[in-house]
C-alpha positions in Angstrom: -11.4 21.3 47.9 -10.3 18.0 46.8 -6.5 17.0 45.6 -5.8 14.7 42.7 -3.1 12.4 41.6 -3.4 12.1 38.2 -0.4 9.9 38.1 -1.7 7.6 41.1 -5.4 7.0 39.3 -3.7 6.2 36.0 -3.3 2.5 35.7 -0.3 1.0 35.6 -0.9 -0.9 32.2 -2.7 1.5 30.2 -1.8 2.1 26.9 -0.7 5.8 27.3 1.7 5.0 29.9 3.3 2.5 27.4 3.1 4.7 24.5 4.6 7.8 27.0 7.6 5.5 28.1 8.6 4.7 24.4 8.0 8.0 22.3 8.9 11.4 23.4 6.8 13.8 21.4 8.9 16.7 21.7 10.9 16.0 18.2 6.9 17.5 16.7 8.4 20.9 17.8 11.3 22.0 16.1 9.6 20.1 12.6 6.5 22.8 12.9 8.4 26.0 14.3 8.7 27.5 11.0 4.9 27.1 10.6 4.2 29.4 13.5 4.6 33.3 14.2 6.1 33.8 17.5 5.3 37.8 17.6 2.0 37.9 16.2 -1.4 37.4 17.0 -2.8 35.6 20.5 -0.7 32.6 21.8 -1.3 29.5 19.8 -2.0 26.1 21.0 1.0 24.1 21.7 1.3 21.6 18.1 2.8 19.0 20.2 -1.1 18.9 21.8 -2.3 19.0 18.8 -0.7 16.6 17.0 -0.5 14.0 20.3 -4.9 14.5 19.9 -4.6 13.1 16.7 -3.1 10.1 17.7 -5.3 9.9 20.5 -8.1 9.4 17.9 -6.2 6.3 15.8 -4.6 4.7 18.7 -7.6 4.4 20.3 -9.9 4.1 16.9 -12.1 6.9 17.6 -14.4 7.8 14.9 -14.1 11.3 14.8 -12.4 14.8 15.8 -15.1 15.8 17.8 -15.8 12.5 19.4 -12.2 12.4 20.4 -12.6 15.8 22.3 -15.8 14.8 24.1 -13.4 11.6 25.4 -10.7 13.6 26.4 -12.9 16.2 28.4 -14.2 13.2 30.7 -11.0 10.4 30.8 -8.2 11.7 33.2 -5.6 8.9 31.6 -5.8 11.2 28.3 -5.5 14.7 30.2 -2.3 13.1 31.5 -0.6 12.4 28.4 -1.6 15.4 26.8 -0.3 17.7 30.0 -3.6 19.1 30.9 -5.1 19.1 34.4 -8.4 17.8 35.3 -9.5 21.9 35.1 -7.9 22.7 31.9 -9.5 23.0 29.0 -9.5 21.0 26.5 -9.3 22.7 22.6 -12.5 23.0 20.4 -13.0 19.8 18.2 -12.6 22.6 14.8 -9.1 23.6 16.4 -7.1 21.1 14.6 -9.0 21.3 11.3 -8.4 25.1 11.2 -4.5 24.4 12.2 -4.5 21.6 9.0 -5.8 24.0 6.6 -3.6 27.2 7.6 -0.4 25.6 8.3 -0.4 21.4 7.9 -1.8 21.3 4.5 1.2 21.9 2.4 4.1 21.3 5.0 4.4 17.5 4.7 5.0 17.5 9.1 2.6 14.4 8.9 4.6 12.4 6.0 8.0 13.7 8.3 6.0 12.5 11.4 5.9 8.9 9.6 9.1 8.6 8.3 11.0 9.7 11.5 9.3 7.0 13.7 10.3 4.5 11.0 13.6 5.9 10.8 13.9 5.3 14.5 12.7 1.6 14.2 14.8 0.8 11.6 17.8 2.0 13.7 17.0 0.4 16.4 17.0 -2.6 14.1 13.2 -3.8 14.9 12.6 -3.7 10.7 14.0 -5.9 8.8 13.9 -3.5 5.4 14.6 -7.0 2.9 11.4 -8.2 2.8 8.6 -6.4 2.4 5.0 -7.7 1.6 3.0 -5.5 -0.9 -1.1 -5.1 -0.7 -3.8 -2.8 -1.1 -7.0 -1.9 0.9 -10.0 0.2 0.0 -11.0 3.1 2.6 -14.8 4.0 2.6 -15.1 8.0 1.4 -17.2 10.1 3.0 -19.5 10.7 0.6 -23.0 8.9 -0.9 -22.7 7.0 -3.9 -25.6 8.1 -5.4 -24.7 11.4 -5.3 -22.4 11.4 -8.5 -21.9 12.4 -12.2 -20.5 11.2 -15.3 -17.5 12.5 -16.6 -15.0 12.0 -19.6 -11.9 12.7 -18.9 -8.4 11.8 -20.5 -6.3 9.1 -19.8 -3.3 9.8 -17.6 -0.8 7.1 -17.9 1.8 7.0 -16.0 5.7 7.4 -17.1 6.1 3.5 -17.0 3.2 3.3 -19.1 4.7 5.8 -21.1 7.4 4.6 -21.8 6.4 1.1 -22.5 4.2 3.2 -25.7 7.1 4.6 -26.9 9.2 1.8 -27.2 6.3 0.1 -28.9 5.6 2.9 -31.5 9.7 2.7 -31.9 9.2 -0.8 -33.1 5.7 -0.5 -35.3 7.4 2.7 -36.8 11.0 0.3 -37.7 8.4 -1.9 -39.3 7.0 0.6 -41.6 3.6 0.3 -39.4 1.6 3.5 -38.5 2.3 4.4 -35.0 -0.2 4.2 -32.4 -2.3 7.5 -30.6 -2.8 6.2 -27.2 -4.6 9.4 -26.4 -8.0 8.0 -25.1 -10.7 8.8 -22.5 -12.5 7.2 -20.7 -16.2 7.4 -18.2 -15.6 8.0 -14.9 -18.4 8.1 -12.3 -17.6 11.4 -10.2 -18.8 12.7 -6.4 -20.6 15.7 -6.0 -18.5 16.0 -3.1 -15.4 14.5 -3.0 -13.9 14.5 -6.7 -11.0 12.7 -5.5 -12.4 9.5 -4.1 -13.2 6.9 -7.1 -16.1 4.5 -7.6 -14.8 1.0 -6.6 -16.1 -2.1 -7.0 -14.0 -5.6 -6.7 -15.6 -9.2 -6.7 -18.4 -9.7 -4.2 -17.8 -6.5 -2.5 -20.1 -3.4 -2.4 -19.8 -1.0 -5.3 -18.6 2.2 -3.1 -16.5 5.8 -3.5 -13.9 4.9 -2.1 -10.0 5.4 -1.6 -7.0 2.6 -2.1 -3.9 2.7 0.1 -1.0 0.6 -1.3 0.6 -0.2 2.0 4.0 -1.9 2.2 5.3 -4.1 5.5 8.0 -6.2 6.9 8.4 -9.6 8.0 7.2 -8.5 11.5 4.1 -6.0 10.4 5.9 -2.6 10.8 4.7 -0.6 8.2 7.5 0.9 5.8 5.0 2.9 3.3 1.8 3.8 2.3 0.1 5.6 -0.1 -3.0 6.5 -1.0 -4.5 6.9 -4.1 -8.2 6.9 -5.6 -10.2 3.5 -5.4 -11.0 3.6 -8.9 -7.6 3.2 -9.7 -5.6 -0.2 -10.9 -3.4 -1.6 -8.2 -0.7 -2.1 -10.8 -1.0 1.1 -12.1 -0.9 2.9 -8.2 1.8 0.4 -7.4 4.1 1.5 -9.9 5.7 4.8 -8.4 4.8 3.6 -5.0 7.2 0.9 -5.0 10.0 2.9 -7.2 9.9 5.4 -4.5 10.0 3.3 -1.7 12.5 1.2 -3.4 15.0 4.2 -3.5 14.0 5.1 0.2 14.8 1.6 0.9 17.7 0.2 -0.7 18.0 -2.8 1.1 15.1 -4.2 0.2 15.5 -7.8 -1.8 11.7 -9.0 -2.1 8.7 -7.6 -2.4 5.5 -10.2 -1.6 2.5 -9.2 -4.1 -0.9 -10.6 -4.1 -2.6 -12.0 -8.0 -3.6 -8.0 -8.6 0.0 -6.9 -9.4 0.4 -9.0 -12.3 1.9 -6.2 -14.8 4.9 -7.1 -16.5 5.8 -3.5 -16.4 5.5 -3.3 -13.1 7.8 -6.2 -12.2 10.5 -5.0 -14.5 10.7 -2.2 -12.9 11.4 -4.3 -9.5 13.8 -6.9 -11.3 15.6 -3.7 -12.7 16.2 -2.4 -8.8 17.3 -5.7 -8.2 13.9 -6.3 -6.4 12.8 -10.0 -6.5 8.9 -10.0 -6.9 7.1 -12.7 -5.4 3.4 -13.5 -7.0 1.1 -16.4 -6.6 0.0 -18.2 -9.8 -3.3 -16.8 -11.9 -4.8 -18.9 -14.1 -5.4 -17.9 -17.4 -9.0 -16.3 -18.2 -11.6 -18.2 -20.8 -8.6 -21.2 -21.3 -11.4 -23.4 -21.0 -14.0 -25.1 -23.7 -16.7 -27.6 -23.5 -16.4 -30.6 -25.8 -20.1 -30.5 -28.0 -18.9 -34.6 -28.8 -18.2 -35.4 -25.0 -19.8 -32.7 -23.0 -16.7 -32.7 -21.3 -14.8 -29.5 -20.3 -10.9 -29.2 -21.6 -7.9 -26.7 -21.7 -7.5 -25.4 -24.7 -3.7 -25.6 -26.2 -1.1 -23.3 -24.3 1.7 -21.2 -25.8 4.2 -24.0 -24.8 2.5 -26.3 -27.7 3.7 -23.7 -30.6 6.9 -24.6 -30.6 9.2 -20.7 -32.0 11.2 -20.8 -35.1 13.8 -17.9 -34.9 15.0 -17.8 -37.9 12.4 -17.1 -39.5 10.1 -15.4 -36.9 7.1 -17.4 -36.5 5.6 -20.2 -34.5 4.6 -23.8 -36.0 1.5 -24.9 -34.3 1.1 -29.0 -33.0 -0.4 -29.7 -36.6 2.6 -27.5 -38.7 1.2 -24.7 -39.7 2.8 -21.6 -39.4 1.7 -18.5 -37.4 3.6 -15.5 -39.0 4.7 -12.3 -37.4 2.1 -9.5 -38.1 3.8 -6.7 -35.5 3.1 -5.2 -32.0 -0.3 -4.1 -30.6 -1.1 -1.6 -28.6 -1.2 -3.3 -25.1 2.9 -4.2 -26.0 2.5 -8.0 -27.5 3.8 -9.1 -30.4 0.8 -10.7 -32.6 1.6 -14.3 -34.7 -1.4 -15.3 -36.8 -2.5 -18.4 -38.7 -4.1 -17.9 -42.3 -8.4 -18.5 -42.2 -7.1 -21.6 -45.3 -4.8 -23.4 -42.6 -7.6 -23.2 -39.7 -10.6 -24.2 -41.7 -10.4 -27.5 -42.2 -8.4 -28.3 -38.8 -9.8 -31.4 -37.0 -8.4 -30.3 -34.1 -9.9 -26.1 -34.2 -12.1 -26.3 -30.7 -8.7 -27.0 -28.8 -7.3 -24.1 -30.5 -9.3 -20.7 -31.2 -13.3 -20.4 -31.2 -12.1 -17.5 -34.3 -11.3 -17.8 -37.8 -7.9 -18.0 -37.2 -5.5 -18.3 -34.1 -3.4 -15.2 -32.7 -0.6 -16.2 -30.2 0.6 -12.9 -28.3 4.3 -12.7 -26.7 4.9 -9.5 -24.6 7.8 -7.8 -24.9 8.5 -8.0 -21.2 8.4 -11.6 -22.0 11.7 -12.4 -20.6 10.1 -10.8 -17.4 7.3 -12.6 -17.0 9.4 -16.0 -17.5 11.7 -14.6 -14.6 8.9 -13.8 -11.9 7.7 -17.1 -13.2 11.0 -18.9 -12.0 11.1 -16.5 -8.7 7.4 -18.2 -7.9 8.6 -21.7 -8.1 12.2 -21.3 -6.6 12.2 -22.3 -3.0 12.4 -18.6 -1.7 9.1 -18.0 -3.3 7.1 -20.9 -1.9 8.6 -19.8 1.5 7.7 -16.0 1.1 4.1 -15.8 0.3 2.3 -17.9 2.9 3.9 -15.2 4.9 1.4 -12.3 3.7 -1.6 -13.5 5.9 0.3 -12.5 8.6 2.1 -9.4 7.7 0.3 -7.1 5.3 -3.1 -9.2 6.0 -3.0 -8.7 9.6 -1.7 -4.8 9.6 -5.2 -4.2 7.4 -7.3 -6.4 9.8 -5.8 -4.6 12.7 -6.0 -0.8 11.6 -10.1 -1.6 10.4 -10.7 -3.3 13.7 -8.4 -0.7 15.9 -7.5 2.4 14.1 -10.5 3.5 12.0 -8.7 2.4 8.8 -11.8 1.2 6.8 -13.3 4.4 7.0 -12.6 8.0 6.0 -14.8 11.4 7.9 -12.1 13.8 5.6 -12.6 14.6 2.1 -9.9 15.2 -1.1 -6.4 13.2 -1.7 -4.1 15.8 0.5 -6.2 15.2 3.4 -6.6 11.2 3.7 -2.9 10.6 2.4 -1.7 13.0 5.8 -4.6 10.8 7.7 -3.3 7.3 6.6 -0.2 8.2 7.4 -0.7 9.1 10.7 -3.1 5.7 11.0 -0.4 4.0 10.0 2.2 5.7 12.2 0.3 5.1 15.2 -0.3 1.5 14.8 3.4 1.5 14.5 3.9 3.3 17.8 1.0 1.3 19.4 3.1 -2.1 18.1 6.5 -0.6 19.7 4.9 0.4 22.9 3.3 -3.0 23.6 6.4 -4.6 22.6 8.2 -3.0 24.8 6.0 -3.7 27.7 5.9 -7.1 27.2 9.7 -7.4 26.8 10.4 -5.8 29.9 7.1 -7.5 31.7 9.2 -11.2 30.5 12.3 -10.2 32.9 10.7 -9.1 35.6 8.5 -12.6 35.5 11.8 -14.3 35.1 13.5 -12.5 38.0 17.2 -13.7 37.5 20.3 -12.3 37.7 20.8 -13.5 34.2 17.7 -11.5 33.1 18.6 -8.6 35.1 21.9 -7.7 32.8 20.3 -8.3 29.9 17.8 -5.8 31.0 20.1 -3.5 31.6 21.6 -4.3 28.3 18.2 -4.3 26.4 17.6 -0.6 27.8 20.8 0.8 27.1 20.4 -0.3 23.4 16.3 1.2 23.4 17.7 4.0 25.5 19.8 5.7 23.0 17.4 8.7 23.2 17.4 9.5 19.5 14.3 12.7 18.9 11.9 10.1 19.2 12.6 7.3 21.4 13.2 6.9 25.3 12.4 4.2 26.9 11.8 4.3 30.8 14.0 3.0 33.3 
């Protein structure tokens, strides 16, 4: 018979002992005691194990359930921080799907999970809640492209959307026009398996089912939101209630740092109305250019600041005085200005203008938005904000592909890989802490002063406030 140390054989520097020293798991208890019958049936296994396995599997970026189970039955550092002994066994890889289905599912403990960590970090005042940097990343679904169908299914636009129609149809209907039916439907390109994931397919990369998670950071990386919603769907469109809801989670928040996909005047209204500043690079107008058949040459054709606005009368004088009259709003939300075929026909200068008949200048009516994001890009706090996302929102994806299984997905349907993201996302911000932490104290004890001593001691009593969550050890 042989005796073993399991704390002794542990390294000193593995990443369970860091993660152990920062996070105490017990606060997973009283959150799930409603989901379990104390007087009934056989003895349960303890949530806090199960829950502690699942972050196991994304610290660590094991692929799968049962992989992670065939790990823990062989590596003694993982026995440890569940509280097993090297005899104990260790639950059947289908114990924690079973547990999801009859009491996760619909409980929202995961989402609760997420937000109590972040809670703890903003308390502790590592997130900086003012800035946050806004971006999207597609998740590969488990399920074969091939293996789809085609659907047609209606429209569902959002209440932003919504309500951007119903202003519109307020203004064609003041204008004696016939209002618009935006009822519509459209092909969509369904699994045989997964009906939630979408088909995605963006620039050079692979077309894919997939699923988008619109995933919000600070300045420092720590991950303030996520959610996830099918790939098929438009980041402006998914970002929409994301970033309302966040927005009224986090009312501190100044900024938000968005890459050229959220472009939506709708959407940034509803930022600028929060009192939100958001920060977009430029994007270059689509098929603005034309090829000169005299010179060969390639030009830009004339911009909207070359149609100089006459409000008195509500229409637009082009660079060679003709008039482009107001003939209403369309159904995307712009107002239309059009020429006459007799004023564009014999134009010398036509190719510059419209390869049509006749030339149609749109102005949204979220113009004034679009002229303040515009302003927001060029003012000094712009310029200084967006370099910023390659290292923020841009690193947090790298990292969770590389080291938390992020680009992937083995779970099928919406519930189930919105409660998984946000537990990928919650350990990566556990994993950040704990490494943190380490390294913090590691710098004092390398310094070995008095000086650093106190503020050790100082350091520690601030991290050691022992909220549910956090402890760190002395």
């Amino acid at each position: 018979m042989q005796v073993i140390d399991m704390e002794s054989i542990i390294p000193k520097d593995h990443l369970v002992r860091k993660v152990d020293a920062v996070i105490d798991f017990e606060f997973i208890r009283p959150m799930v005691k409603d989901l379990y019958c104390e007087d009934n049936g056989r003895p349960s296994i303890d949530p806090v194990v199960l829950i502690k396995i699942v972050f196991i599997q994304f610290l660590f970026g094991i692929r799968s359930m049962r992989q992670t189970i065939k790990e823990i039955e062989v590596n003694i550092a993982y026995r440890w921080f569940l509280g097993l002994g090297v005899t104990d066994p260790v639950p059947h890889f289908s114990t924690f799907g079973k547990n999801y289905v009859r009491r996760f599912a619909e409980s929202k403990v995961f989402e609760k999970i997420f937000k109590l960590i972040l809670e703890q970090l903003i308390q502790q005042g590592f997130v900086k809640e003012e800035t946050i940097f806004v971006d999207s990343t597609h998740i590969k679904a488990y399920a074969n492209k091939r293996n789809v169908h085609n659907e047609y299914l209606n429209v569902d636009y959002n209440k932003y959307v919504t309500a951007l129609h119903e202003e519109i149809n307020e203004i064609r209907v003041a204008e004696n026009h016939e209002p618009i039916d935006f009822t519509a439907t459209k092909k969509v390109a369904v699994s045989d398996v997964d009906r939630d994931a979408g088909m995605f397919h963006k620039g050079e990369k692979e077309r894919q089912l997939a699923y988008s998670v619109q995933t919000a950071v600070d300045e420092h990386g720590w991950v303030v939101g996520c959610e996830t919603t099918p790939g098929s769907q438009n980041d402006n469109n998914a970002a929409m209630p994301f970033l309302d809801k966040l927005t009224e989670e986090h009312p501190k928040v100044s900024a938000a740092v968005m890459d050229a996909g959220y472009t939506s005047p709708i959407l940034h209204d509803l930022l600028l109305s929060k009192g939100v500043a958001p920060v977009v690079p430029y994007a270059r107008p689509k098929g603005k250019k034309f090829v000169d058949e005299a010179t060969g040459e390639t030009d830009e054709r004339l911009s909207k600041q070359y149609f100089k606005y006459q409000e008195d009368g509500n229409y637009f004088i082009c660079p060679w005085l003709k008039k482009l009259m107001y003939k209403g709003v369309n159904k995307s939300g712009y107002r239309e200005y059009k020429t006459s075929k007799k004023d564009c026909k014999n134009c010398p200068y036509k190719h510059k203008c419209t390869n049509g008949d006749i030339k149609t200048l749109t102005i949204h009516l979220l113009e004034n938005t679009k002229k303040i994001v515009r302003e927001i890009r060029l003012s000094d706090m712009g310029r200084e904000l967006y370099p910023m996302r390659k290292y923020t929102i841009e690193r947090a994806f790298a990292l969770g592909k590389i080291s938390n299984c992020l680009g992937f997905t083995l779970v099928r349907g919406l519930p189930k890989n919105r409660d998984r993201n946000l537990i990928v996302f919650a350990a990566a911000n556990i994993k950040k802490l704990a490494l943190l932490i380490a390294q913090f104290k590691g710098e004092f004890v390398r310094i070995g002063t008095r000086i650093a001593s106190i503020f050790h001691k100082i350091g520690v009593r601030i991290l050691k406030k022992r909220n549910p969550v956090f402890g760190i050890a002395s």
